[in-house]
N, C-alpha and C positions, 0 to 999 in steps of 0.2 A: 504494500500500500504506500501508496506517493506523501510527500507532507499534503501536497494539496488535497487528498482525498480524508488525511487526518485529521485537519483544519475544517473540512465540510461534515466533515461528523460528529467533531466539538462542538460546531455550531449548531447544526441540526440535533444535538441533544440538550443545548443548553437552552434553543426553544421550545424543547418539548418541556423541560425543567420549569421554563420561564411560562408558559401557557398553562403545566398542572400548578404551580404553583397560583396564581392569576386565578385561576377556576378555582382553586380551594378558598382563597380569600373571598373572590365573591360570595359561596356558598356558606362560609364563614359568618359573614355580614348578614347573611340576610336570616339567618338563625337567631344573631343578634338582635335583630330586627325586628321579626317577629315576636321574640320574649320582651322587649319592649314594649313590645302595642300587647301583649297578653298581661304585663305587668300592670302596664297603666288604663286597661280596660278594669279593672279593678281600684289600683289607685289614685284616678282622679275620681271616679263616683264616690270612694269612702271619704277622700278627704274632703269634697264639697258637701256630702252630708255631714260628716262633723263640723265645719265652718259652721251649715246652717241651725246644727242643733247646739252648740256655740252663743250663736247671736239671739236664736230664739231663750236659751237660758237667761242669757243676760238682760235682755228683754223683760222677764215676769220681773227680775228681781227691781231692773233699773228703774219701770216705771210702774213698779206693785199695781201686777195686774192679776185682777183674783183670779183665786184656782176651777173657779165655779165657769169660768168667762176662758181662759188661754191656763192650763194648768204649763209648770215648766216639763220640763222633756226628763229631770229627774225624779217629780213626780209619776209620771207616766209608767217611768221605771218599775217607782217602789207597788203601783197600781198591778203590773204587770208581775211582778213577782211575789205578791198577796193573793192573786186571782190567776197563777200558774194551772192551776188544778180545774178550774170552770172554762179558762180559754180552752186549756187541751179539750177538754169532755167538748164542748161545744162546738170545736172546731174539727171535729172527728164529724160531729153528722152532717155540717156543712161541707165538710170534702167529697163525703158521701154523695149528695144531692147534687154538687156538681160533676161529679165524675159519674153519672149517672145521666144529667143532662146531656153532657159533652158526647158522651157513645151514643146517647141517642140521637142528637144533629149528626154526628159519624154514619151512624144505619141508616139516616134517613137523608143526607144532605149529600151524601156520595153518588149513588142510585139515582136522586134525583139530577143533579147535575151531568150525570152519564145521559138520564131521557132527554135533557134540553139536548145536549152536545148530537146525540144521535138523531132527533128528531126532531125535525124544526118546526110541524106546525104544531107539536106538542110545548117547544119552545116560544112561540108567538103568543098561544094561552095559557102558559103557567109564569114566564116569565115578570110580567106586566103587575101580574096579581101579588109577586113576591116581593118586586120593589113594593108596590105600594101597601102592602104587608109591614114594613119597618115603618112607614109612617105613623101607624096604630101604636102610643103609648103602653107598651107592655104595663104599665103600674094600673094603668085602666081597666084592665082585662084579668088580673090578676082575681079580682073578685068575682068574677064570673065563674073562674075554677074553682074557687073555694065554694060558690054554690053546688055546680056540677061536679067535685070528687071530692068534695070534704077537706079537713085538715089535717089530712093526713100528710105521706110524703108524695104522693104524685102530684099533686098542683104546682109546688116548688119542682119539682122533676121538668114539668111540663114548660112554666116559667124560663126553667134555665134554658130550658131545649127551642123556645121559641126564639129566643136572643142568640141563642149562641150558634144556630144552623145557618141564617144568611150567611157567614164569610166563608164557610165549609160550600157552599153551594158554590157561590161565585165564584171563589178563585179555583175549584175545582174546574166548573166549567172555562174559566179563563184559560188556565192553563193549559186544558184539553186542547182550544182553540188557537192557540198558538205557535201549533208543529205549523213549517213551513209546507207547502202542498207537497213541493218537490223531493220529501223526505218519504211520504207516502208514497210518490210515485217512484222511488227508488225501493222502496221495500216490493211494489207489486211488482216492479221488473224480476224482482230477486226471487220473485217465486212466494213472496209470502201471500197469504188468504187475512182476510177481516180481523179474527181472530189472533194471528201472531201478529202483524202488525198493531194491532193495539198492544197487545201486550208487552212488545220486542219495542216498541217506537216508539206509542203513543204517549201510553199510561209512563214510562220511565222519564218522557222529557216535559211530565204534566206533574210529576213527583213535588218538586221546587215550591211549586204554586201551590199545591193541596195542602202544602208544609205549611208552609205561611198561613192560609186559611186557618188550618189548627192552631196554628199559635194564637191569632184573634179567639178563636171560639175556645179557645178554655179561660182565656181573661175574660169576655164576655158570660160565659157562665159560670163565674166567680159572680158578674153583677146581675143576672138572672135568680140566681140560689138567694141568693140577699135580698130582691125585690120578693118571692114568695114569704122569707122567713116576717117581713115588714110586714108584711098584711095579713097573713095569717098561720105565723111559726110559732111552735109552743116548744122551741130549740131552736138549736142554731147560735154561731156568732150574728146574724141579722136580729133575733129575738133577745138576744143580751148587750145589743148596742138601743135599742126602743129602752130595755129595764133600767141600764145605765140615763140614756137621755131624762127618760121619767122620776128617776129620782138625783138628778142634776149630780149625778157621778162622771164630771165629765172627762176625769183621770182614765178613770175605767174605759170611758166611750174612748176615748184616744187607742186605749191598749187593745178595747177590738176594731179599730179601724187598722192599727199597724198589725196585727193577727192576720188580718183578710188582704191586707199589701203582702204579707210573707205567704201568704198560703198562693195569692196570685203568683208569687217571681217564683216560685218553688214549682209547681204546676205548668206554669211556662218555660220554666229551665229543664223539665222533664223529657217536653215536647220538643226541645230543642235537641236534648242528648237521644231522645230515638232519633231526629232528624239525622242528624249525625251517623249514627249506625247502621241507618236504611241506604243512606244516599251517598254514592261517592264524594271526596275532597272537594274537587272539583266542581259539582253539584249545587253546594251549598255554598248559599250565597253570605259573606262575609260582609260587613260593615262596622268600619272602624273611623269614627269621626275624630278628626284631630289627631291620628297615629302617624299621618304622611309627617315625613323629614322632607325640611327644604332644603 
């Protein structure tokens, strides 16, 4: 081998050195990156709720504002951990009522969204009826249940299931509607029939969308569950935030509103982590406000 030939091979190794090195560093970085924005997806929400639970403490004390009126947020506390034993009890059969809701809009709001999608004059007269369905004040209606099934649990069932099936409907169907045509018609060249292509094509790039819809419909029947327990719950965190209001406990009433906030971001993070597990990386759509580096 010539020097010349030794020299072209020093150097053609020392870009291969310089290129994997280069590639590690990028990949390097963006590791870094990531745990960044996974870091600070956590710590800027804690620390702005502390700021705000902060200023709201100082607040009662600065301009003595009764407990009856704005209790402070360590109030709330000592509310919360006197009344550890009745939020759990009570928040066990409000979980109930909406996880009961929520599969019900699931059985019924999936199916229904498939007949819009497949069927359009079926689409033309069911759709119309369903927006204008969300116009009707659920709190209006709720007493009609309680005529027609009593006080039991299915009224609140029913409640939660009437709120919380619209965004299951819609963006099922949205989603469905949204394959390109020419995906379809690359699946029928391929030889697929109705059947596999829904299933191979349709239903997998309509996944995203149904996701999303779930995650509305179990926040939404968090506020369904609560609208039946207010009008005629003899349980429930809804029926122990009325008992609180009516004897001007409003420590208490704080400690089941923040109960029913945890119970919502628990139940949403749920739906998130099947998201997660059904759907490829890829799939799932990420949103991170404030993470981009300039």
């Amino acid at each position: 081998m010539t020097e010349a030939d030794k020299s072209s091979s020093a150097f053609t190794g020392t870009q291969a050195a310089g290129g994997g090195n280069l590639e590690a560093g990028i990949q390097r970085r963006r590791r870094q990156r990531a745990q960044r924005e996974r870091i600070g997806a956590f710590v800027y929400p804690a620390g702005m709720l502390v700021a705000l639970l902060a200023l709201w403490e100082a607040a009662t004390y600065l301009f003595s504002i009764p407990a009856y009126l704005v209790p402070a947020p360590s109030a709330i506390l000592r509310s919360m951990d006197t009344n550890s034993a009745v939020l759990i009890k009570e928040s066990v059969g409000t979980t109930f009522e909406i996880l009961l809701g929520f599969a019900l809009s699931v059985a019924v709001g999936i199916p229904l969204a498939l007949a819009i999608y497949l069927w359009r004059p079926f689409a033309r007269a069911v759709y119309p009826v369903l927006v204008s369905s969300q116009a009707v004040p659920k709190v209006a209606v709720a007493p009609l249940f309680l005529v027609w099934f009593g006080f039991g649990l299915l009224p609140k069932v029913l409640i939660a299931f009437l709120i919380a099936f619209f965004p299951v409907v819609i963006n099922t169907a949205m989603g469905l509607a949204s394959l390109e045509r020419e995906k379809i018609y690359l699946a029928q060249s391929m030889g697929f029939g109705p059947v596999a292509t829904f299933f191979k094509i349709q239903l997998p790039n309509a996944m995203p969308s149904i996701f999303a819809g779930l995650k509305i419909s179990i926040t939404f029947a968090v506020v369904g569950a609560v609208v039946g327990e207010f009008v005629g719950g003899q349980g429930g965190l809804g029926y122990l935030l009325l008992i609180a209001n009516g004897n001007m406990d409003t420590a208490l009433l704080f400690a089941g509103i923040v109960a029913l906030t945890v119970l919502g971001v628990v139940l949403f993070l749920l739906i998130g982590l099947v998201e997660r597990l059904v759907l490829p990386p890829h799939a799932v759509e990420r949103t991170s406000f404030g993470s981009e580096t300039m």
